[in-house]
N, C-alpha and C positions, 0 to 999 in steps of 0.2 A: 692564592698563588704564593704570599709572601710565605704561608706557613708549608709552602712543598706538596701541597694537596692536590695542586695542579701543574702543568706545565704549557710552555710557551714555544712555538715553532718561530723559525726565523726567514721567513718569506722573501728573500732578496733575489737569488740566480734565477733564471730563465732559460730553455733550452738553448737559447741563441747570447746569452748573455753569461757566462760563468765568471771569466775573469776578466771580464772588463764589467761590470754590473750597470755603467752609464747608458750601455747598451741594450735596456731593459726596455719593451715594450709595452707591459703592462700600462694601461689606463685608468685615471679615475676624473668620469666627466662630474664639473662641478655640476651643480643643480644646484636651485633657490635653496631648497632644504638640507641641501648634504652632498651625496655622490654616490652613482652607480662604478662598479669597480668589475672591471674586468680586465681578468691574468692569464696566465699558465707559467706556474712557477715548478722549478724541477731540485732535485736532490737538497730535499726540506727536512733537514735532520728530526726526529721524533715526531713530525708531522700527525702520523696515524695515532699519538697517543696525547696531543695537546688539545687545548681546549680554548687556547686563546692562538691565534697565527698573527706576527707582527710581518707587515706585511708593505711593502713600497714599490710605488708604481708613480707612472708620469702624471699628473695634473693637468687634464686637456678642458679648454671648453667646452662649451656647447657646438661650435663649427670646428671642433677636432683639432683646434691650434695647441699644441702643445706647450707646456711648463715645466716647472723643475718638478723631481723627487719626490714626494711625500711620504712618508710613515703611517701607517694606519694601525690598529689594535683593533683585530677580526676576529669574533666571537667565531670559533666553529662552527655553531649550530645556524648560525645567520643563514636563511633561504641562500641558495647559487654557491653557496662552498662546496664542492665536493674534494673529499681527497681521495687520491689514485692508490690504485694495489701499490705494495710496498718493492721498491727498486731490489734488485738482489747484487748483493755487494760482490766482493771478493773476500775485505776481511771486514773488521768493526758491528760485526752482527751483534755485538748488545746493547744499539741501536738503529730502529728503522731509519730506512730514506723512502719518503714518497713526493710522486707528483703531488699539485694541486691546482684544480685551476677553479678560478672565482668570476662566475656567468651572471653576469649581471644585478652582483649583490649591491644591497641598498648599506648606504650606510650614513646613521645619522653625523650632524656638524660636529659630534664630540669624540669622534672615533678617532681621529688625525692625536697622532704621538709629535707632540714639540708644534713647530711653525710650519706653515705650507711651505713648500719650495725647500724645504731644508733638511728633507730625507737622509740625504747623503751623508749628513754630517753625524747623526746618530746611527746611521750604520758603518761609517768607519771608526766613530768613537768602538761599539762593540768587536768590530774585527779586531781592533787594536788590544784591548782587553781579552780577546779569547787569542791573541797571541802568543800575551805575554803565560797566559795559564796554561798554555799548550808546550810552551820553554818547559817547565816544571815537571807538566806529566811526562814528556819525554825523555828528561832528564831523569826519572826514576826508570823510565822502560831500558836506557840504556846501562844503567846500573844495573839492571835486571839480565842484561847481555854478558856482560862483563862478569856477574856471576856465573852462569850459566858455563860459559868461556873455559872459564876459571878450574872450575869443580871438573867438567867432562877432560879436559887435557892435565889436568894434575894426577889423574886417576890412570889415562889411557896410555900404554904402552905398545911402542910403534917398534920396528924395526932397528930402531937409532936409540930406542930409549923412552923416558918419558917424555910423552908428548908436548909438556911444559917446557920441557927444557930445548925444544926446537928453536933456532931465532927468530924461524921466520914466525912461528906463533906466537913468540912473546912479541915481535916486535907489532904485532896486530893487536895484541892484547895492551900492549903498552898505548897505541896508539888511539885507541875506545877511553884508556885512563885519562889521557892528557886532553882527550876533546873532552870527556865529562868534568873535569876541572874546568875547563873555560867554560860549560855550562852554568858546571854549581855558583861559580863567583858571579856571572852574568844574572841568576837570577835571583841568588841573594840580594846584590845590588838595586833588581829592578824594585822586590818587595820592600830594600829600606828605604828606598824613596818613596814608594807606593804609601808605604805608611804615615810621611810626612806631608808628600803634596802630590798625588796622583798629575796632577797638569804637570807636574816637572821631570816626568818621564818622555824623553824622544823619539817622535815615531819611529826613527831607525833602530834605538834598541829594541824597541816590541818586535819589529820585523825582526833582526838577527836571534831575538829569540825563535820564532819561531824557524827560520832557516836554518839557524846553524843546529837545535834540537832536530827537525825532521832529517836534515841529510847527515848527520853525524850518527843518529840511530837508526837508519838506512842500512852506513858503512857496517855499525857495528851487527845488527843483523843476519849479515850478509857474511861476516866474518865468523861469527856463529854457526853461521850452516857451513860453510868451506870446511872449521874446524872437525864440527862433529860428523860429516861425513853422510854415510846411508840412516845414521842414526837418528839426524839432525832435520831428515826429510819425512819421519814418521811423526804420526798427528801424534802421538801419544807422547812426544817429548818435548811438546810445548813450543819448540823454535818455529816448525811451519804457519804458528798460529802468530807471532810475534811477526813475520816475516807479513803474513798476510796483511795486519794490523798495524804493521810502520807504512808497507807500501803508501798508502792514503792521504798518510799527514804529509807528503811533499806535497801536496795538492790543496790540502781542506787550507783553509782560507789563506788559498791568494797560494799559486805555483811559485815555487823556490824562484825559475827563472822569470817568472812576473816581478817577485817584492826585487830579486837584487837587482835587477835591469830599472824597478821605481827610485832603490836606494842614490842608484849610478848617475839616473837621469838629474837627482835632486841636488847633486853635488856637483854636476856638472853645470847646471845653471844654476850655481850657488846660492840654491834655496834653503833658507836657514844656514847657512852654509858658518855663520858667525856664532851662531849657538852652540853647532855639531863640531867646531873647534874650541871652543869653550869651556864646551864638556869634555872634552880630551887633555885640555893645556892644565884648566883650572882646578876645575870640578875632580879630574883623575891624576891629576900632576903628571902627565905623561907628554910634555910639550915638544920632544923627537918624535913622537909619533903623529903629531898633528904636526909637523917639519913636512913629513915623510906624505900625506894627502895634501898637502899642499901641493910636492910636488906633482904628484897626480894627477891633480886637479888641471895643472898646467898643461903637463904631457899629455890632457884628454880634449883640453881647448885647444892647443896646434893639429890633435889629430882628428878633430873636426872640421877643420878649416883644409884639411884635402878629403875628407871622406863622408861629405854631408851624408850619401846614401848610406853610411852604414853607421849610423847612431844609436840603434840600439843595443849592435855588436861592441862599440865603445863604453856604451853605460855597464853593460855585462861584467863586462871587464872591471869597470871603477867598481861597481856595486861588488864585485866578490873581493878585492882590496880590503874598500872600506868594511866589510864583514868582519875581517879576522884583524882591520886593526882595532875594532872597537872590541871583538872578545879578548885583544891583548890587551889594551886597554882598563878596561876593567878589571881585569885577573891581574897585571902588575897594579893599580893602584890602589885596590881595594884589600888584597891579601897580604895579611902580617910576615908573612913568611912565603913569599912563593916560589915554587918549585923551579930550580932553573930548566929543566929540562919541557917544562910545558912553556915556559918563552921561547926557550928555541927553537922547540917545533913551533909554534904561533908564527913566530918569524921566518923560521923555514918557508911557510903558505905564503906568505905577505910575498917574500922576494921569486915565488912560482909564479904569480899570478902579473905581479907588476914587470916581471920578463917578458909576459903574454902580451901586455901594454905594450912595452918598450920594442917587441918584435910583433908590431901589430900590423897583421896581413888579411885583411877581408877575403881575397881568393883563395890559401891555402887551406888546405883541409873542407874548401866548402864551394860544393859541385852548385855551378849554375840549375837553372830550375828545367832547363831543355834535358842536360845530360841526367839529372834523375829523372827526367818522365819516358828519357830513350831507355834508363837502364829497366824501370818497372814495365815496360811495354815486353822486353825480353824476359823478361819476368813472370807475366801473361804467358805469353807464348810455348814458354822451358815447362813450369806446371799448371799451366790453367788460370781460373779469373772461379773456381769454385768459393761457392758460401759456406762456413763451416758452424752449421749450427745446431745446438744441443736443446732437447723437448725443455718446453717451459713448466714449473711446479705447478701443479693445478690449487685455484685459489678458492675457487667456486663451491658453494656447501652442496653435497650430494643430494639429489630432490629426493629420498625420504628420509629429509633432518630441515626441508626447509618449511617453511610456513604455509 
């Protein structure tokens, strides 16, 4: 495996457990000798083509009392593995997603990765890792936008003229620029740390890596297709395949609005809360902007002391804050010369989002759960309650090619 000859699936979601993973059912009863393991795990990235599955399920005894977490390292070929036909995606088809589920596989006492009970901690160690690599690739796909962008409206001529010279395109086009600059310095940053002491990277920047990369090559995306028009929607010019292709990463590890509502909640019960200013005061010499989540901090403790029910609508809020103060952040501390005009917009988001704080209304814009089940019942009613579904590819080898 070290020499690339093999590859390794990463067995963690479960049909009922995606983003919250604690909520995995999976079993592995101890036994004197080892453990019988049985799963059903879902959207197993390269699953169909690994040879090893790392794979974490609860720890129960013998009378079904359950434990923490564990890690296993699951030979495919182990009796009781089967893996499921391959999921059919929307985009990222130059790799599978399959079911798997594991019926009663035997496994001996040396299959467990790390400590019992301590699953968790090597699977968020990797989430956190495939964050920060995920910042990266993103960060070239949206360059890859921005060309794209670039070339088609420099060329196309509209009505008014060239279609670069529009404002409203440039100022779409300017605004792909200034977000991929707070990328690039974001993940410049992460790597020079990485290089000296990986532990001294912040969970919150892995996460803003990966959020502010997916929904910012989202925008840009999307801004792509507006631009290029009828042109922009044929598979032959490469935008509907990128468009298909970002969709996803809001999602692959850990939903935008999962990490920033974890970022929100962490700083709202001022967890590490002395570090994550530390790194902004000291670390980034940016110490108005750790002024400025101070204040936040505050404005989200009084406004949980009237709005217990709505805390995670609170942390949302802090967690998209603290987002774009840590991409300013490092983009004014770290770059020799930075651009004023990618502060300003930085700041620009910071004073949207902290308005949203500061005019924070839990029932505005957001219908009780009675009134949307009255309005989808009319809904029903107006076109139907039909299933809309499409034949599925056949997988099955035709009986004369099989054995």
């Amino acid at each position: 495996m070290a020499q690339g000859r093999q590859l390794a699936g990463f067995a963690l979601f479960e049909p009922g457990a995606g983003s919250n993973p604690m909520a995995i059912t999976g079993k592995a009863v101890v036994t004197d000798d080892g453990y019988f393991l049985n799963a059903e795990k879902m959207w197993i990235g390269s699953a169909g083509w690994s040879s090893l599955i790392i794979t974490f399920a609860k720890l129960a005894d013998s009378n079904s009392s359950e434990r923490g977490i564990t890690c296993f390292a699951v030979p495919r070929n182990k009796p009781g593995v089967h893996i499921g036909k391959e999921l059919l995606t929307m985009g990222m088809r130059g790799m599978v997603q399959n079911r798997i589920n594991f019926d009663v596989v035997k496994l001996e006492k040396r299959y467990p990765i790390g400590e019992e009970e301590k699953g968790m901690d090597i699977a968020n160690d990797a989430m956190m890792l495939a964050r920060i690599t995920a910042g990266a690739t993103l960060l070239g796909a949206m360059e890859k936008c921005i060309q794209l962008m670039y070339r088609y409206s420099s060329r196309r001529e509209v009505a008014t003229g060239s279609l670069l010279k529009n404002p409203v395109t440039r100022q779409s086009l300017s605004s792909s620029m200034m977000e991929a600059a707070l990328m690039e310095s974001l993940v410049n940053y992460i790597a020079s740390t990485a290089d000296t002491d990986i532990r001294n990277i912040p969970a919150e920047l892995c996460v803003v890596s990966k959020v502010g990369g997916s929904e910012f090559l989202w925008k840009a995306v999307d801004a792509d297709m507006q631009c290029a028009g009828g042109r922009g929607y044929l598979q032959n010019n490469y935008i509907s395949q990128l468009i298909r292709d970002a969709r996803v990463v809001r999602i692959f590890e850990g939903p935008s609005e999962v990490l920033i509502t974890y970022m929100g909640t962490k700083h709202i019960r001022a967890v590490d809360k002395d570090q994550l200013y530390e790194l902004i005061s000291v670390r980034l010499r940016q110490p108005e902007l750790s002024g400025e989540l101070e204040n936040v901090y505050q404005k989200s403790r009084e406004l949980l002391k009237r709005n217990i029910e709505d805390t995670s609508l609170i942390a949302f809020r802090n967690g998209n804050i603290l987002t774009w103060v840590l991409l300013l952040a490092v983009y004014a501390g770290t770059m020799s010369n930075p651009d004023p005009e990618v502060i300003s917009y930085a700041k620009q988001q910071i004073r949207i989002f902290t308005a949203q704080l500061d005019n924070f209304n839990p029932t505005s814009g957001n219908y009780d759960i009675d009134t949307i089940s009255k309005y989808v019942r009319k809904i029903n009613d107006d076109i139907g309650n039909l299933e809309i579904l499409t034949p599925d590819e056949e997988y099955d080898m035709d009986d004369y090619f099989k054995k």
